[in-house]
C-alpha positions as CSV (number, residue, x, y, z in Angstrom):
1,X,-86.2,-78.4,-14.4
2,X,-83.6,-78.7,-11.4
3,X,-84.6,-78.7,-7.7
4,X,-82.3,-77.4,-5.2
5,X,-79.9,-80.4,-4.8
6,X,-79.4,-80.1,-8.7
7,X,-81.4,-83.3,-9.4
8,X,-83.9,-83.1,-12.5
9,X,-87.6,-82.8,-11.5
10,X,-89.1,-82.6,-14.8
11,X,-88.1,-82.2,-18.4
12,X,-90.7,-80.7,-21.3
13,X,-90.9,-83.0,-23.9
14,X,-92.2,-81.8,-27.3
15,X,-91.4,-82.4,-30.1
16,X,-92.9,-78.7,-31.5
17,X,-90.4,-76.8,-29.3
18,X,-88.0,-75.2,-31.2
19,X,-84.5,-74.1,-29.9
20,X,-84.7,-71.8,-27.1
21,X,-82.2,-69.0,-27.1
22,X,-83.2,-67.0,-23.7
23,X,-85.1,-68.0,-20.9
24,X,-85.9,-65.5,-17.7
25,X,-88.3,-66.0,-14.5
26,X,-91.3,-63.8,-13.8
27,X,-91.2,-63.6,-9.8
28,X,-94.7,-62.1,-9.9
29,X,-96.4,-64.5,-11.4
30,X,-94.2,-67.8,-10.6
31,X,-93.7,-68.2,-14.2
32,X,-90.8,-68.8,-17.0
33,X,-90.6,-67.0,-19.9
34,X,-88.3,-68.9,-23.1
35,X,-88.1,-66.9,-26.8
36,X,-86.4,-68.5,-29.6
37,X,-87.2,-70.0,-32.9
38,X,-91.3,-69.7,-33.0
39,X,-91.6,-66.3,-31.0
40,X,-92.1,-66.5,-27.3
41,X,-93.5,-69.3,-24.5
42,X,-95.2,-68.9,-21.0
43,X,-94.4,-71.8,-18.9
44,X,-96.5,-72.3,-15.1
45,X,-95.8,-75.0,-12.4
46,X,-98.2,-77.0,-11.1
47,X,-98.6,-80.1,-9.2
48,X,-98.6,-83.2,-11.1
49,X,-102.0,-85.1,-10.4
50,X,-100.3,-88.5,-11.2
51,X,-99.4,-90.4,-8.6
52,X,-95.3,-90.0,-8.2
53,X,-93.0,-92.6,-5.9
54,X,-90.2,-91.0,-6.3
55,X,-88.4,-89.2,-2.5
56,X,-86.8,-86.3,-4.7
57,X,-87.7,-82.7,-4.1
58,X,-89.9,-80.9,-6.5
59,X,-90.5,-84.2,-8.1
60,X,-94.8,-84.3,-7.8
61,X,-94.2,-80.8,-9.6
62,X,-94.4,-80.0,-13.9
63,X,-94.3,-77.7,-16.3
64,X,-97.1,-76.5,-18.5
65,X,-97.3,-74.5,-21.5
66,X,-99.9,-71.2,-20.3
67,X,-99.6,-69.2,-23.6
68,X,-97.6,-69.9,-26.7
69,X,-97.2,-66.2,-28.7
70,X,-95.4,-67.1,-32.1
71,X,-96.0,-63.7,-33.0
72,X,-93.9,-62.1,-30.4
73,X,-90.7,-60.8,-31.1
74,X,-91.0,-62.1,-35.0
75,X,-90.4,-65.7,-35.6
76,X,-86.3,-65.3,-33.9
77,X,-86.4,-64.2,-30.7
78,X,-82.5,-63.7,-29.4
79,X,-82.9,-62.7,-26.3
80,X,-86.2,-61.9,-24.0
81,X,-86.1,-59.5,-21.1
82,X,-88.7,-58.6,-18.4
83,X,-89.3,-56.0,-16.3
84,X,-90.8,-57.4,-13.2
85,X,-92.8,-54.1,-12.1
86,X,-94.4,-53.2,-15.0
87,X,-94.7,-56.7,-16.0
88,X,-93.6,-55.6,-19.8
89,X,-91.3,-57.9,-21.7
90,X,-88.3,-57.4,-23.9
91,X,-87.5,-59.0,-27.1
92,X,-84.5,-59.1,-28.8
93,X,-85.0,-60.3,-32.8
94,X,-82.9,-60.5,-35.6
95,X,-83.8,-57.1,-37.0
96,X,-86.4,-55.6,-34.0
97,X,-87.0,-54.7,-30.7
98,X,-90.1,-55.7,-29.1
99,X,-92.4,-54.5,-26.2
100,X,-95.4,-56.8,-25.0
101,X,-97.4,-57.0,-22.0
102,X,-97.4,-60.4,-20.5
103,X,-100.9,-61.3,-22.4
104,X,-99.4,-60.4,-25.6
105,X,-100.0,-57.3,-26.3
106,X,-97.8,-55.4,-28.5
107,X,-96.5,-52.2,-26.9
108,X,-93.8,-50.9,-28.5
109,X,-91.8,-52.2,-32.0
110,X,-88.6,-50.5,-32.6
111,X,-87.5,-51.7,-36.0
112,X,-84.0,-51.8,-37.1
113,X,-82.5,-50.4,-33.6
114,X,-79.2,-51.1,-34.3
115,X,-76.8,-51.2,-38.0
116,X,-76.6,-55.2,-36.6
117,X,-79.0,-57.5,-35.0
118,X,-79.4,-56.5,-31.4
119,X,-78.1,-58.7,-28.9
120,X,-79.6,-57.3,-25.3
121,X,-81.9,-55.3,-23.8
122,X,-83.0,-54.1,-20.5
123,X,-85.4,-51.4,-19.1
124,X,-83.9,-48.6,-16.7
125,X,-87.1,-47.4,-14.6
126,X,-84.5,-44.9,-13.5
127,X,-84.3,-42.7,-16.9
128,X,-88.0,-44.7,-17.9
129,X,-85.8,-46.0,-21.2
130,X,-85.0,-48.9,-23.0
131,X,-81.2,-49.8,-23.4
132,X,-80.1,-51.9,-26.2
133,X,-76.8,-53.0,-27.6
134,X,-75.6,-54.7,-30.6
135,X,-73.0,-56.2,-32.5
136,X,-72.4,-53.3,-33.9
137,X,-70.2,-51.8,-30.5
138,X,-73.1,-49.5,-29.7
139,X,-75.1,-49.3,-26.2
140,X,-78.6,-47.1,-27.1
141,X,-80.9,-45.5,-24.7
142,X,-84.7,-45.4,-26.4
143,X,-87.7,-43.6,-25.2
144,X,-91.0,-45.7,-24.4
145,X,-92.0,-44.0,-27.5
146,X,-89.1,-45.5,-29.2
147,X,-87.5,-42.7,-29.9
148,X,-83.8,-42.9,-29.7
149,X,-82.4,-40.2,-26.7
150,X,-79.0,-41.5,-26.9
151,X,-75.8,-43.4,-27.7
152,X,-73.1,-44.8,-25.8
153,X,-70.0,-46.0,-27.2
154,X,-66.5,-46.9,-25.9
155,X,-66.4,-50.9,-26.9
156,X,-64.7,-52.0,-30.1
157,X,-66.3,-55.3,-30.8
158,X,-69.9,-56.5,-30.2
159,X,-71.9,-55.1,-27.3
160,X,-72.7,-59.0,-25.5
161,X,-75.1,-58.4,-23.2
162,X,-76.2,-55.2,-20.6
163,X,-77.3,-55.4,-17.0
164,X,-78.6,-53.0,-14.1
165,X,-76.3,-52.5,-11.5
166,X,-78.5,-54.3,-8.0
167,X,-77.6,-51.4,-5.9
168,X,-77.0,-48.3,-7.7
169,X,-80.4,-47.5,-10.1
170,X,-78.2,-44.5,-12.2
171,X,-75.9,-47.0,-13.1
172,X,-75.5,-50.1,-15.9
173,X,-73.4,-52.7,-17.0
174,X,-71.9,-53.9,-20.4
175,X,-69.9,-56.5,-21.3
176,X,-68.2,-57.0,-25.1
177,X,-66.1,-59.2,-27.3
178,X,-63.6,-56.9,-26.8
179,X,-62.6,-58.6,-23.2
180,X,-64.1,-55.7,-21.5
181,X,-67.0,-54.7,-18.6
182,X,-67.5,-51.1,-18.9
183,X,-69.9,-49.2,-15.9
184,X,-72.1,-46.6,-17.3
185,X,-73.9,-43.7,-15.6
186,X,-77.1,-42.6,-16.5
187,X,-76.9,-39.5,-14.6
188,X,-74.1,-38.2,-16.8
189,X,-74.3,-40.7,-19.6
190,X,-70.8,-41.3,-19.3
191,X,-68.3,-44.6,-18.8
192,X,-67.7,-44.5,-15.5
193,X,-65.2,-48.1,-15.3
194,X,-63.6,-50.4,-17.3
């Protein structure tokens, strides 16, 4: 962990963590969220009680472990998500998509969502769907249900990662291996950039 000046505060030393693939904040609840190898991790701040010398920012602060959830997202979590007002989070796995509350309740399991492992995925409360893309060029929109409502395609190599536009709510963002960032509209479901 980095305070503001870039220095490190605080560094989690364990030898049971596994690699960590994503890592996201939770602005709710002041927390971090990692997935990787061994499912997914809450982290939570708190003031170290030990007495600290050191005149650096942050320093008298670490991190704990709140909840460990192997089971979430399958044993290879590729990428986690969250969506900060509904407090659900996302999980990207090898061969699944995943939907959990943030006590680790299982929501919604998509299996299979894409012909390749998906790589992202992001919740739209503007359409109330689930967006997912793979290596396999395609960008889907599912229901909560999990019931695929449709599929979006325009990039010819893997489908790297997806994100919400800040300003505009009907619209999202993909970029790809093919060296391009494409602007999609959920009103129209169209490409709206490249």
């Amino acid at each position: 962990v980095y305070n503001k000046d870039f220095v490190e505060t605080f560094t989690v030393l364990n030898l049971d963590l596994k690699l960590v693939k994503s890592i996201i904040f939770n602005p709710k609840t002041d927390e971090l969220i990692t997935g990787g190898v061994g499912g997914v991790k809450f982290w939570k701040y708190r003031m170290n009680q030990k007495s600290n010398n050191k005149v650096i920012a942050m320093s008298n602060y670490e991190l704990f472990l709140r909840a460990d959830y192997p089971h979430m997202g399958g044993n290879w979590v590729t990428k986690v998500e969250l969506d900060v007002s509904t407090q659900q989070v996302f999980c990207c796995s090898v061969q699944a998509l995943f939907c959990y509350d943030t006590q680790g309740q299982l929501l919604l399991e998509i299996p299979n969502p894409h012909k390749c492992s998906p790589t992202a995925c992001i919740y739209s409360s503007y359409i109330k769907s689930i967006l997912t893309c793979s290596t396999d060029c395609e960008i889907k929109a599912w229901s909560t249900k999990g019931i695929i409502t449709h599929k979006f395609t325009g990039h010819t190599r893997a489908v790297t990662n997806l994100l919400l536009h800040p300003e505009t709510t009907s619209i999202f963002i993909s970029s790809s291996k093919d060296g391009s960032i494409r602007f999609w509209s959920l009103d129209t479901y169209n490409q709206l950039l490249r």
